[in-house]
C-alpha positions in Angstrom: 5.8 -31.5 -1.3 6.0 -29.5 1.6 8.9 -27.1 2.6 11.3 -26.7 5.8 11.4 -22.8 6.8 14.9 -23.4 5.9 14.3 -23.9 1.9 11.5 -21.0 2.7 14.6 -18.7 3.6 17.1 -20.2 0.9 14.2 -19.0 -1.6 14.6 -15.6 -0.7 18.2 -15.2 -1.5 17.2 -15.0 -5.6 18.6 -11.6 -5.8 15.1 -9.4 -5.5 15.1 -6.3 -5.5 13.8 -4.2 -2.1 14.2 -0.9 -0.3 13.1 -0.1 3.1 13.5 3.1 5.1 15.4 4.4 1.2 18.3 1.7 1.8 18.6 -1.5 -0.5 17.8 -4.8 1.4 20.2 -7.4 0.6 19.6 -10.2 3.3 16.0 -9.9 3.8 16.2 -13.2 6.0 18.3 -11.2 8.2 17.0 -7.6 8.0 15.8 -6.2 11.5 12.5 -5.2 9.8 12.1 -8.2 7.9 13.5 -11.1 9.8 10.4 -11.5 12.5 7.4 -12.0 10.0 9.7 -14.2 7.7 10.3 -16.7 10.9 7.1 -16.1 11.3 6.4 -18.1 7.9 9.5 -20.2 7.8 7.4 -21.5 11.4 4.4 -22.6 9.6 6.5 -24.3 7.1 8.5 -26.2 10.0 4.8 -26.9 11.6 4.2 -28.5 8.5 6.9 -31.0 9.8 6.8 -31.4 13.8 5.3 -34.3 14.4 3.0 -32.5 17.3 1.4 -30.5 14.5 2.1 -32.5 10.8 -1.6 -33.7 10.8 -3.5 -30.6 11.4 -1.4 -29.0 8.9 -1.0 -31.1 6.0 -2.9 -33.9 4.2 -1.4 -37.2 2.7 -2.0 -38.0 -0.8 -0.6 -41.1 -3.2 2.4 -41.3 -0.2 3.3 -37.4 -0.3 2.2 -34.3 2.1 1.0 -31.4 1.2 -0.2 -28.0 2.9 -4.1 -28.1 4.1 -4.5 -24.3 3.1 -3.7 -25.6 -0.6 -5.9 -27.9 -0.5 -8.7 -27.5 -3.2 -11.8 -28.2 -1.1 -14.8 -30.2 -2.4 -15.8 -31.3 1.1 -17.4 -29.4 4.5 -14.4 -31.3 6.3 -12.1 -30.0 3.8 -12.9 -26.1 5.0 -13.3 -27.3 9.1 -9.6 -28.9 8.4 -8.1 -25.6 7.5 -10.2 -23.9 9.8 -8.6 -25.6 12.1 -5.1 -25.4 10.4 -5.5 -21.6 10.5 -6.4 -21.3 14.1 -3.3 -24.1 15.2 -1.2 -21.2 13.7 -2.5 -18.2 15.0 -2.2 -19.8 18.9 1.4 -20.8 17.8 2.2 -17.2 16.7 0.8 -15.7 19.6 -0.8 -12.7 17.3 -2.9 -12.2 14.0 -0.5 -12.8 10.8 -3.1 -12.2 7.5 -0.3 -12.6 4.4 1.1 -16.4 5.2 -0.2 -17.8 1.3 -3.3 -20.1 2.5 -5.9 -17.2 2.2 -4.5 -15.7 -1.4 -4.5 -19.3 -3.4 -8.8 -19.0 -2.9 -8.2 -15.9 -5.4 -7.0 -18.6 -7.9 -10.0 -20.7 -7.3 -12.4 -18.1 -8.1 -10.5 -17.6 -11.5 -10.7 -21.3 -12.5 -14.5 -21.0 -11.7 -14.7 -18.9 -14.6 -13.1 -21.0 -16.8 -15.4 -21.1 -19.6 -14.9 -17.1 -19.6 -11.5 -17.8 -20.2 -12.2 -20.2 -23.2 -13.9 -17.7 -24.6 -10.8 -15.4 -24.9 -8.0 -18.5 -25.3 -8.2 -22.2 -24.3 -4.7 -21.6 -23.3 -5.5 -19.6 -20.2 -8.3 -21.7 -18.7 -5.0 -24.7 -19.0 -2.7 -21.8 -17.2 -4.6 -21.4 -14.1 -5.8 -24.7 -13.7 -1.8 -26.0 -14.6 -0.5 -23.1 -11.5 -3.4 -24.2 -8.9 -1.7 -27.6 -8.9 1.7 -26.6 -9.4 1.5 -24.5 -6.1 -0.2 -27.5 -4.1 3.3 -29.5 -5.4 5.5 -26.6 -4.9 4.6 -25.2 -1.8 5.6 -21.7 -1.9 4.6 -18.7 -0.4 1.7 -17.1 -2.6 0.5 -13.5 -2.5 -2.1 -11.2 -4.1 -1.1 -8.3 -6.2 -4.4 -6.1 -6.0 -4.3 -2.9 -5.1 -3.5 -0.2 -7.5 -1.9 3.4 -7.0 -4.7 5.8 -7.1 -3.9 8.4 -9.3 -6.8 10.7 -10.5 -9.5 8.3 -10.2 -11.9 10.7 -12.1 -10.2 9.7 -15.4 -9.7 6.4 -17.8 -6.5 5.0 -17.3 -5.2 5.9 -20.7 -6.1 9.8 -20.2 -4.1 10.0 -17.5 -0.2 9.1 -16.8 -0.3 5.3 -18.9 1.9 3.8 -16.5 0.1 4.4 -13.1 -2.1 1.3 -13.4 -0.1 -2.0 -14.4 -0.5 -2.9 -18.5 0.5 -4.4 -21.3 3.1 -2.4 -23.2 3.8 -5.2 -26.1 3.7 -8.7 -26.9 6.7 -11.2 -27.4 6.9 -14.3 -28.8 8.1 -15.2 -25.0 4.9 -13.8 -23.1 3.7 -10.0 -22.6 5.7 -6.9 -21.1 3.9 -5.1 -18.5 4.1 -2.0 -16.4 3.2 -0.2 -13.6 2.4 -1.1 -10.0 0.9 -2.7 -6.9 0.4 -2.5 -3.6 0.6 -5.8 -1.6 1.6 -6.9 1.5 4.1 -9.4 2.2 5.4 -8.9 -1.6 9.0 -8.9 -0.7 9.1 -11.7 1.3 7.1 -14.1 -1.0 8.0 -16.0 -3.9 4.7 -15.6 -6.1 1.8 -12.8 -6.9 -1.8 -13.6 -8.6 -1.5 -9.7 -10.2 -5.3 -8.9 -11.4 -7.1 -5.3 -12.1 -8.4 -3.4 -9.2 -12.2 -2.6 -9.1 -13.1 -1.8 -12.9 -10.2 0.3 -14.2 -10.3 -1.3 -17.2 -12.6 0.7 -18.9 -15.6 -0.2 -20.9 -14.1 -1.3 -24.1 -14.6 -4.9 -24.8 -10.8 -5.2 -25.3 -8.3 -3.2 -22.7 -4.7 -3.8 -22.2 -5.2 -3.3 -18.5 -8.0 -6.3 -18.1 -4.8 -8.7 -17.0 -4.5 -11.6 -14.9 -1.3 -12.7 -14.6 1.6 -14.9 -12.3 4.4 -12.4 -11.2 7.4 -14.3 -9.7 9.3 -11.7 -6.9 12.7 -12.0 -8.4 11.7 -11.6 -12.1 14.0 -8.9 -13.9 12.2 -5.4 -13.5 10.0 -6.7 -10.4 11.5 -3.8 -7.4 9.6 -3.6 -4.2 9.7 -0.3 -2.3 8.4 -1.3 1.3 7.1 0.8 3.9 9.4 1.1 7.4 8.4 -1.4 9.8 7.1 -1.6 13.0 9.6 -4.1 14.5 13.3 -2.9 16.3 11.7 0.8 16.8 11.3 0.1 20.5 12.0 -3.3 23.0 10.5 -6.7 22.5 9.2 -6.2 26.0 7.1 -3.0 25.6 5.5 -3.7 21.9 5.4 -7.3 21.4 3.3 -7.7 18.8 5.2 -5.1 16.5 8.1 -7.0 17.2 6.8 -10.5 16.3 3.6 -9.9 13.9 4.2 -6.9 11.3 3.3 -7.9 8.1 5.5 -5.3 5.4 4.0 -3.9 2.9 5.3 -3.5 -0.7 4.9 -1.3 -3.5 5.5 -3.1 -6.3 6.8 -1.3 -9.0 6.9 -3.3 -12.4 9.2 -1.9 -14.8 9.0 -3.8 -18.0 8.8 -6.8 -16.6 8.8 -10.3 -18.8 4.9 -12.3 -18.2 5.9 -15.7 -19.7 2.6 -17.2 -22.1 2.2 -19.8 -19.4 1.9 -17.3 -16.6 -0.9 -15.3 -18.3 -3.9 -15.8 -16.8 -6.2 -13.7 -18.7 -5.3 -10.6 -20.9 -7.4 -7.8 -22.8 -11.3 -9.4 -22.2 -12.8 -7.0 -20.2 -15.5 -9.5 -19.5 -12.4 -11.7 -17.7 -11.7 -8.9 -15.5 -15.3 -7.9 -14.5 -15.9 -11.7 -13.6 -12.3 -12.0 -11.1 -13.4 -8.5 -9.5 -16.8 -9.7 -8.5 -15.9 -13.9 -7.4 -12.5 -13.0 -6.7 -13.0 -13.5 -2.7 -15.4 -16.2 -2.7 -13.3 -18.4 -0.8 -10.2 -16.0 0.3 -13.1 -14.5 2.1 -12.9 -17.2 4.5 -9.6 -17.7 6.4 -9.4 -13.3 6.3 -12.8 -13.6 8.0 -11.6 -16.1 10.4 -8.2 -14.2 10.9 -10.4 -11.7 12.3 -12.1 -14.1 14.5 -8.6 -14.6 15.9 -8.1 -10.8 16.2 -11.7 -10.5 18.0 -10.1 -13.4 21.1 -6.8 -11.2 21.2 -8.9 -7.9 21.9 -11.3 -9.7 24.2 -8.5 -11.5 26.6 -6.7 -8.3 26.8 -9.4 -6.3 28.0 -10.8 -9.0 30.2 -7.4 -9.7 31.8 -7.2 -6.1 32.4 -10.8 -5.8 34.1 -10.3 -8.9 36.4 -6.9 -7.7 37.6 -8.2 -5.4 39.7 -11.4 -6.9 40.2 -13.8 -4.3 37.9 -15.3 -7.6 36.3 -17.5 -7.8 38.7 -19.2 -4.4 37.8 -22.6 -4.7 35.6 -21.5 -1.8 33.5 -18.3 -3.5 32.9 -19.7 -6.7 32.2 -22.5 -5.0 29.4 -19.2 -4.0 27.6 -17.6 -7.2 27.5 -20.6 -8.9 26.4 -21.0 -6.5 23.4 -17.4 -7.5 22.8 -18.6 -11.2 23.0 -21.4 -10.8 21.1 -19.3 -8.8 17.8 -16.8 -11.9 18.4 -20.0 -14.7 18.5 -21.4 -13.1 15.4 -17.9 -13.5 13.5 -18.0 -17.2 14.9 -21.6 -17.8 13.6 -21.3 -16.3 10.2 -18.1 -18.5 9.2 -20.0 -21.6 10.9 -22.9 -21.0 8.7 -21.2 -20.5 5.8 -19.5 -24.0 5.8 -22.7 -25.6 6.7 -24.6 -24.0 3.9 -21.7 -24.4 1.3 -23.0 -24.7 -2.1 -20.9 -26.1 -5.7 -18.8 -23.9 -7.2 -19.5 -23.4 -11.3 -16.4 -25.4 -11.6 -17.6 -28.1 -8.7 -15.6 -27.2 -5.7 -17.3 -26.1 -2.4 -17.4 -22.7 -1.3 -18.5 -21.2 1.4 -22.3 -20.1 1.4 -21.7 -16.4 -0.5 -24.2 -14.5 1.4 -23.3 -15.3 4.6 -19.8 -15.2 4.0 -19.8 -11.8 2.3 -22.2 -10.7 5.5 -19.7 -11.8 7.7 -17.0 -9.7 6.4 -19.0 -6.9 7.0 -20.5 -7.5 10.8 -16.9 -8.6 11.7 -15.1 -5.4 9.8 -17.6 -2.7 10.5 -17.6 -3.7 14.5 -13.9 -3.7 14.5 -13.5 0.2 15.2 -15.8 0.4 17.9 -14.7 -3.0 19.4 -11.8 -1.4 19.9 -12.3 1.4 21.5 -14.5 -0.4 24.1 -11.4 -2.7 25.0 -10.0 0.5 25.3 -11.8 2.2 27.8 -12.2 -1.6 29.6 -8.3 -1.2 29.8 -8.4 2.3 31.4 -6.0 4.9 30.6 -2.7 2.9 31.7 -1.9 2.0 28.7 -1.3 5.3 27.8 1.2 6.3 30.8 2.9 2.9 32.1 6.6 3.3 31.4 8.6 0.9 29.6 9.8 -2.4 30.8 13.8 -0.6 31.3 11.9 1.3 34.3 10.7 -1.3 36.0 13.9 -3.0 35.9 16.2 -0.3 36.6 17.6 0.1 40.4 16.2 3.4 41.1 13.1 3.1 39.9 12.0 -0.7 40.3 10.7 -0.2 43.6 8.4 2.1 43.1 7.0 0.0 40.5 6.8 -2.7 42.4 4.8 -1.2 44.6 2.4 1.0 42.5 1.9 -1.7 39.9 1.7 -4.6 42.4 -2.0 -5.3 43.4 -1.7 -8.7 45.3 0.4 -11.7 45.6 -1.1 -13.1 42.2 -0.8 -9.8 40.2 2.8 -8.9 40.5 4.2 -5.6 38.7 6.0 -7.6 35.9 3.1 -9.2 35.1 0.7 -6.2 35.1 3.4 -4.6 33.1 3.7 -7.5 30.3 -0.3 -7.0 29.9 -0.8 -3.2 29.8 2.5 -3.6 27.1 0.0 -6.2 25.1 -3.1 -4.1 25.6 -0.9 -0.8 24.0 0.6 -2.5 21.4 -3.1 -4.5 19.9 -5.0 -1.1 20.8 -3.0 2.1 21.1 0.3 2.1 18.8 1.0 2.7 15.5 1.0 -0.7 15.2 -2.8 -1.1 15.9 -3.6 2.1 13.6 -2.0 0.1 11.1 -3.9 -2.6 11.5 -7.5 -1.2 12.3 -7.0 0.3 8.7 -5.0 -2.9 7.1 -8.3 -4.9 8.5 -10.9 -2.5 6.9 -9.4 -2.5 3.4 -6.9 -5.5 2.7 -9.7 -7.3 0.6 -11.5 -4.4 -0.8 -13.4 -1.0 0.7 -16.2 -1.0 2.6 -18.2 0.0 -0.2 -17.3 -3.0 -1.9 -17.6 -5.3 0.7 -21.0 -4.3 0.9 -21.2 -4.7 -2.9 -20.7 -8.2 -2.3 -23.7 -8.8 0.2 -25.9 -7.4 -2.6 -24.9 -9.3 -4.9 -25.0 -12.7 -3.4 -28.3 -12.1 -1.1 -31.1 -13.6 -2.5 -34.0 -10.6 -2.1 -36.4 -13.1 -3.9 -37.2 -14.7 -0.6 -38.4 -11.6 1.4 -40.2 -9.9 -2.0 -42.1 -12.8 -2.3 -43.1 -13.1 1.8 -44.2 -9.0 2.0 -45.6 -9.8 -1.9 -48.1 -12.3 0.1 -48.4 -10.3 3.6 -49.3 -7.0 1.5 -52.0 -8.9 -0.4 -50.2 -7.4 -3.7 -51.5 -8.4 -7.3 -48.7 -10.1 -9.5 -48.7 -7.0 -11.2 -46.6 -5.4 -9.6 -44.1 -7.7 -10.2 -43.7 -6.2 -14.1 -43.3 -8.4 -17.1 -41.1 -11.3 -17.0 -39.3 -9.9 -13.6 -40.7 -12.4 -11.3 -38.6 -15.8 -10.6 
């Protein structure tokens, strides 16, 4: 089944619980804050539908569609369709939305990989995960990632400090389990479904933890409250921040107070072991559309600072054109890693196809780590104007439209509206709080940096270059130890 933006909305109206800017939301569909990133959605439900678009976005099976970025993909074409999906979407948007569902359901694909962990613990949960993977490819909804945990002192177990500040089991029922505490995810309040799973090992060490939990949250679930940060959209004109007005994701603290996990919905619960293996497969295929996302990102910084260069003719400067290129070459590499990744894809444990792991977890890192500086070179290809134009009521205004006409008028093709409309674009996706936001939502929404980098370690194979210096250095095969070499 796929769903209209209109049942997307309906879905909403469940009676959650959300605050924003300390004020209770009761029409999130409708909220000033909210309303732009949830027709956001509700359009790439409708594109699901529109005849122009139907195909790239869904997939027929036994007579009924379904969404392409559900999909569970056992083919290369299978990860170029929703490549392609993804990037339909992003040009329809008109800016870079990371929380839509497609990239968080991968998460749920790394746990069924592990489903012989899972056995281990209780053939039940292996059946739950497997049961909700194809339950959301029929249902359709909007599926998020409840990951990241409130800090609290990080220098302590979670059971020597305040119990509650990482989410737990507090008792079992013969209904399901009663946990507590909270997340941080985006998109939260204005989703129907969270994949909630332990942040990087604060489970402890024991072979049994009540906080090594894996579980389905539904957003409307008694004791589910979501405490969202103030947006970015309605604090100033469409026509002076467009994308804060049209792409701000929210994001949610979660807060869990004793909140009802049917059995069904438990995904894994108390094996430590569990918990270690999400943590370090968890991204293997989310990894992809976030990386792509970026991509996306990377064409939206480029065209604003090469629209801003060939305006008034700098383009044709050598030093000008050595800082687009690095530019080009950040965005190439981005390209090239995801490319590579599909065309080295290797069997999952569990026999689906994910993307080559080392060069998908290297791409993460080129296209995340060049982000900041990227940046700041669009920024200084931009020039300082995006700093001191005045807002779009100036250049309208009797009084003071003329001289805007004439200082931001170039030539007959560059007009002062239009100059106007692009230094408003450039500020917005490099200078507002808006792009602070995101520069920092980019470096951290799937993990740290640290971890990220984690990833490449793990999944490189270092066999291949030992054994090439191994036979360049002339080494004996003992230095390869006992029973070390492959």
């Amino acid at each position: 089944m796929i769903r209209t933006g209109d049942e997307y909305r309906q879905s909403l109206n469940d009676g959650r619980q959300i605050w924003i800017n300390g004020e209770r939301v009761d029409d999130p569909c409708n909220h000033p804050q909210f309303k732009p990133v949830i027709d956001v959605r509700a359009r790439i439900y409708d594109m699901q539908h529109d005849a122009s678009t139907q195909e790239a976005m869904t997939y027929e099976e036994q007579g009924e569609r379904f969404a392409i970025g559900l999909r569970l993909p056992f083919e290369k074409q299978d990860w170029q369709d929703k490549r392609d999906a993804v990037d339909l979407v992003m040009n329809d948007v008109g800016g870079v939305v990371t929380r839509v569902g497609d990239e968080t359901i991968g998460e749920m694909w790394s746990l069924w990989d592990g489903k012989d962990i899972l056995n281990e613990i209780d053939p039940r949960f292996a059946t739950n995960i497997e049961r909700h993977i194809h339950q959301a490819i029929k249902d359709d909804p909007f599926h998020v990632s409840a990951n990241t945990d409130p800090k609290g002192d990080r220098s302590k177990a979670p059971q020597d400090q305040d119990p509650d500040m990482l989410v737990h089991v507090v008792r079992e029922t013969d209904a399901g389990i009663v946990i507590r505490g909270a997340k941080y995810e985006t998109a939260a309040a204005y989703s129907n479904q969270a994949f909630l799973k332990p942040t990087i090992a604060n489970w402890g060490s024991d072979k049994l933890s009540d906080y090594a939990l894996g579980c389905i949250v539904h957003m409307n679930a008694p004791g589910v409250k979501h405490i969202c940060r103030t947006g970015f959209a309605g604090r100033a004109p469409d026509a002076d921040y467009p994308l804060s007005n049209r792409v701000d994701e929210i994001d949610t603290l979660m807060i869990l107070d004793d909140v009802l996990i049917p059995w069904e919905d438990v995904l894994f619960y108390q094996h430590t072991r569990a918990a270690a293996f999400i943590r370090t497969t968890l991204h293997r295929y989310s990894a992809f559309p976030f990386v792509q996302r970026t991509l996306s990102f990377a064409d939206l910084i480029i065209g604003a600072a090469l629209w801003n260069v060939k305006q008034t003719g700098l383009d044709k400067q050598q030093a000008v054109q050595e800082k687009l290129s690095e530019l080009a070459v950040w965005r190439e590499g981005i390209d090239a890693f995801l490319t590579a990744s599909v065309a080295m894809a290797e069997k999952s444990p569990n026999g689906l196809l994910m993307p080559h792991q080392s060069m998908l977890m290297s791409g993460r890192v080129h296209a995340l780590t060049g982000l900041p500086k990227m940046m700041h070179i669009a920024r200084e290809l931009c020039g300082g104007q995006i700093c001191v134009t005045p807002d779009a009521a100036t250049f309208a205004a009797a009084d003071t439209k003329p001289w805007m006409d004439k200082f931001y008028s170039i030539n007959d093709e560059w007009i002062a509206d239009d100059r106007r409309k692009l230094l408003s674009l450039a500020r917005d996706l490099l200078n507002s709080d808006y792009a602070g936001h995101r520069l920092t939502f980019q470096l951290f929404a799937q993990s740290p940096p640290f971890a990220q980098l984690a990833a490449v370690y793990r999944n490189f194979d270092w066999q291949g270059p030992l054994e090439f210096a191994h036979r360049a250095a002339g080494l004996s095969d003992n230095v390869w130890g006992k029973g070390t070499r492959h």
